[in-house]
N, C-alpha and C positions, 0 to 999 in steps of 0.2 A: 514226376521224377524226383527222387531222393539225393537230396546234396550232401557231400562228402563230408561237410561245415554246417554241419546245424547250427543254427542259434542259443537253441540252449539244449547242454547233454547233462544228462542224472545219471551216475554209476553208483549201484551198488549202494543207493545213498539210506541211513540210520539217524534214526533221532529217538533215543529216549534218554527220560527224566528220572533221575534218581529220585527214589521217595525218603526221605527225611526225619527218626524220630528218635523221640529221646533226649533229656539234657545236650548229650555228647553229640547228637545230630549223626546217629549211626544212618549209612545206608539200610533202608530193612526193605527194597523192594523197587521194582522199577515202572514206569510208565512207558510200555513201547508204541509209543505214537506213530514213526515211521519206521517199517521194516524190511527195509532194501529193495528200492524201487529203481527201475532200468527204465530213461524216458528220454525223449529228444524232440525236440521242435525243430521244423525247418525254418527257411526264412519266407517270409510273406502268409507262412501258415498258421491258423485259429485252432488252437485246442482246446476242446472242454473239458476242465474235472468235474465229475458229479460223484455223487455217495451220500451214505448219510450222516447226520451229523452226529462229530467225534469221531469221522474214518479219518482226519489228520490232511483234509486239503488244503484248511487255511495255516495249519505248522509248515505245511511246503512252499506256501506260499510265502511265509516268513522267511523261511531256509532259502528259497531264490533270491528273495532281497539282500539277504546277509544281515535281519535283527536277530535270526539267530543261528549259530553255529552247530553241522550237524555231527552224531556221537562218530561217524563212520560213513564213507564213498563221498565221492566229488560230485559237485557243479562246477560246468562249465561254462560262461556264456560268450560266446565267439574264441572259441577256444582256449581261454584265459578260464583258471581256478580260481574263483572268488575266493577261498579262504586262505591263499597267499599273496592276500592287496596289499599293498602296504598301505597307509594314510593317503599319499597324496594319490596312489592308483583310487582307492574308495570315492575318492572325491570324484574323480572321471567316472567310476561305473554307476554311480548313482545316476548322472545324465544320462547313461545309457539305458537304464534299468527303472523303471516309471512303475509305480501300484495306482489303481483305482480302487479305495477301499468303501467296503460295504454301508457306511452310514455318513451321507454328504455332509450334515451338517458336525460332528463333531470330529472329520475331517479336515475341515477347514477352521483356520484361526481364527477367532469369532471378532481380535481388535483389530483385524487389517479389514483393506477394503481390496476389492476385489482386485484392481491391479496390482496391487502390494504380490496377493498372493499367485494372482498367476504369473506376475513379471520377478517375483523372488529369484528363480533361477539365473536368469537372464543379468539381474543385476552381481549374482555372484561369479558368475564368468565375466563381469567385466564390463558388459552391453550398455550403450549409454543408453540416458535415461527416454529421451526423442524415441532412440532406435527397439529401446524397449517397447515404449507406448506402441508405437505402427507396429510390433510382433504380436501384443494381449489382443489388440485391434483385430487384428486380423486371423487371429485362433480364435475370438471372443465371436466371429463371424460364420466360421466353421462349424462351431456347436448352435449355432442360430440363436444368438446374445446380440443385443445390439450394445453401443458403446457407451449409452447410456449409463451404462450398470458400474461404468468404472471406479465411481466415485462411491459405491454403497456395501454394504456390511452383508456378511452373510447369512444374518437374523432376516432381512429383508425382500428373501427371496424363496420359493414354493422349492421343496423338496427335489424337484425335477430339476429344475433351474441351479439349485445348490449342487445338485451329481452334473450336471453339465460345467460349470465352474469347476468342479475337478479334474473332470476329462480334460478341459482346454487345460489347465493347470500340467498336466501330464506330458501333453503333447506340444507343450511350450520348445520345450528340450529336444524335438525330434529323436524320441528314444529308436535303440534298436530292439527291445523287447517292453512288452505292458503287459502286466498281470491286473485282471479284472477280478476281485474277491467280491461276490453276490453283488457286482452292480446295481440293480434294480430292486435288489431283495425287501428293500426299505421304501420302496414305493408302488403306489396305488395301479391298478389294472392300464389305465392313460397315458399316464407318467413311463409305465415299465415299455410299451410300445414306442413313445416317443423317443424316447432314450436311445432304446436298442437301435431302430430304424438309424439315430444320430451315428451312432456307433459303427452301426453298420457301412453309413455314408465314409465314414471315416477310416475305416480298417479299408476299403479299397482306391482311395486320396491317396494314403499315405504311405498303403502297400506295409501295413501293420503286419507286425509277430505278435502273438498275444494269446496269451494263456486263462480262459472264460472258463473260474467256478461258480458253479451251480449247483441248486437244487431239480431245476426246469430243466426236465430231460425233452422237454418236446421242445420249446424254446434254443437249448443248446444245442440241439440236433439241426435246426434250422439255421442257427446259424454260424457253427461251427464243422471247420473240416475233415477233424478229427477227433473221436471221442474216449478221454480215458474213464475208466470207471475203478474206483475207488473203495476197497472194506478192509476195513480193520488195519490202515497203513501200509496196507500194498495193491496194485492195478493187479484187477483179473480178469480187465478184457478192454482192449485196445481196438476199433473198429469204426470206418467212414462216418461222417456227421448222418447222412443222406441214408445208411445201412439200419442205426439204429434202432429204429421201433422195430422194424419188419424181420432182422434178419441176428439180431444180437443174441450167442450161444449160451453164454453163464448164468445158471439159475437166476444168481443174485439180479443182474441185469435186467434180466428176464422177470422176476417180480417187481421192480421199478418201475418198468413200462406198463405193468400188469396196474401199479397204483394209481398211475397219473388218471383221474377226473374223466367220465365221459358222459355227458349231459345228455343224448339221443338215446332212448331206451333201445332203439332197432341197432345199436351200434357196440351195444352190452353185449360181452363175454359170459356164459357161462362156467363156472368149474375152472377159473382162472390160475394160472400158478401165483400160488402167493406165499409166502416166509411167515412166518409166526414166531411170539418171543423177543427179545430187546437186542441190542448189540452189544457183544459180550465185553467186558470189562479188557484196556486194553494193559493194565497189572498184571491180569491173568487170561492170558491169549490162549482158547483151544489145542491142543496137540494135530497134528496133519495140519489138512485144511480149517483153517479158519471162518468158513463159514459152516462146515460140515453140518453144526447143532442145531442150526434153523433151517436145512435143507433136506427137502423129502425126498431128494435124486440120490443122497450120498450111498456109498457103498464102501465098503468093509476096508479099502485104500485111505478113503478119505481119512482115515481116523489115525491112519499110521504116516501117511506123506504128505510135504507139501507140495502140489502143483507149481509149478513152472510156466510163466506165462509164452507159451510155443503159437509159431505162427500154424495160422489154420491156412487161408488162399488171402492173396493179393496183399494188403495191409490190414488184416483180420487178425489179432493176439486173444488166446484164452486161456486162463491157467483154470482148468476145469479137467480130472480126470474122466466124468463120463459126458463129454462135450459132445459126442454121436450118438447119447441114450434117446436121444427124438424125444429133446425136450415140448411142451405147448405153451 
């Protein structure tokens, strides 16, 4: 069921970069990273963003935090515009509003020690220092830390252990929204299991919101509820975690799944759909569809319109004009 009060809504939202040259610092060109994207998360709901890199999921994931401010459309998060906080509203959304970012160690402040940094929050609302100690304690428990580790530095500790420090770190605050930018992306095949499984324990403890970028479409799919996918600064197909490999319409998608790794020879695809060529420069964005030039599906529209991401059945989004061509 779809609540009337998402957790966090995207309207309409822009982000490009002026490019810069000349003595005089003339505008001579832009960088559209993000290009008017329409998104909402419910509450207790896992979304994944995947795409490839440079499609602008870690610029949105910046644009939710508020490091940076977008050219054009709102965020919302609990119905509140982040980009008219004033200072002391900033100070409250940040406790609401938590990042897991992609590289644990230089993440975390290399001269504290570990309760310093997970009980930092804590101590700036006020929390005595006792009352602190029993909360890192007992988040430090959560991420499967023992209490040991209070007193030691984050040199000290194996890559896995350092992204578990930031999670607990995260979840000090009981946010009502966490954004995961490549969690695991920085660790080894063990490590990236142990994590997620953590992670996983934890998004239903705590009855998480949480927005999971990725490269791992087979990973995200497992363990997210719902999957956006990501080219060139705008979503072109919105579709169940549990749908994805099997049942996802848009070429681009569709070559994704086609990429991911399959080690069983009897389990190999022949004649697979696959994209050819790099991803175009986002200075100089294609006219129509934006994926048109590396697409063998496109057709004569492609080149003149852009697709609209329209619902197909149930909670199924695809901005794809030939979305019935019986793609393979």
């Amino acid at each position: 069921m779809v609540s009337s009060n998402p957790v966090l809504s995207i309207s309409s939202l822009i982000k490009h970069y002026p490019i810069k040259s000349g003595v005089l610092k003339r505008t001579t060109g832009t960088v559209n990273v993000i290009n008017g994207i329409d998104f909402t998360i419910q509450p207790g709901q896992t979304v994944g963003l995947v795409g490839e890199s440079g499609c602008g999921k870690s610029t949105l994931a910046k644009l939710i935090m508020g490091l940076e401010l977008p050219t054009d459309g709102s965020i919302l998060v609990n119905g509140q515009n982040i980009a008219n906080l004033s200072p002391t509203e900033k100070r409250s959304y940040y406790q609401k509003v938590q990042m897991i970012f992609q590289d644990p160690f230089s993440s975390l402040n290399p001269r504290l020690k570990v309760e310093d940094i997970i009980g930092e929050m804590l101590t700036i609302r006020g929390v005595s220092k006792a009352e602190a100690q029993l909360q890192v304690l007992k988040i430090l428990q959560s991420v499967e830390l023992e209490g040991d580790v209070l007193k030691k530095y984050p040199h000290q500790f194996s890559g896995g252990q350092r992204q578990r420090i930031a999670i607990a770190r995260a979840l000090i605050v009981n946010p009502a929204f966490l954004i995961a930018d490549e969690p695991v992306s920085a660790l080894d095949l063990s490590l990236q299991a142990k994590t997620l499984q953590i992670m996983q324990d934890l998004k239903s403890k705590y009855n998480l919101t949480m927005l999971l970028i990725s490269h791992d479409l087979k990973t995200t799919a497992e363990f997210c509820n719902e999957i956006a996918v990501m080219y060139l600064g705008s979503i072109v197909e919105v579709i169940q975690g549990d749908q994805l490999i099997n049942n996802c319409q848009h070429p681009y998608t569709q070559a994704l799944i086609n990429s991911i790794p399959v080690t069983h020879p009897s389990q190999r695809q022949k004649n697979k759909f696959r994209i050819s060529g790099e991803i175009p420069s986002p200075i100089n964005i294609p006219s129509g569809c934006a994926f048109h030039k590396r697409c063998p599906k496109k057709s004569s529209i492609c080149e003149r319109e852009i697709p609209q991401l329209s619902l197909m059945t149930g909670n199924h989004s695809v901005a794809c004009f030939n979305v019935n061509s019986g793609f393979e």
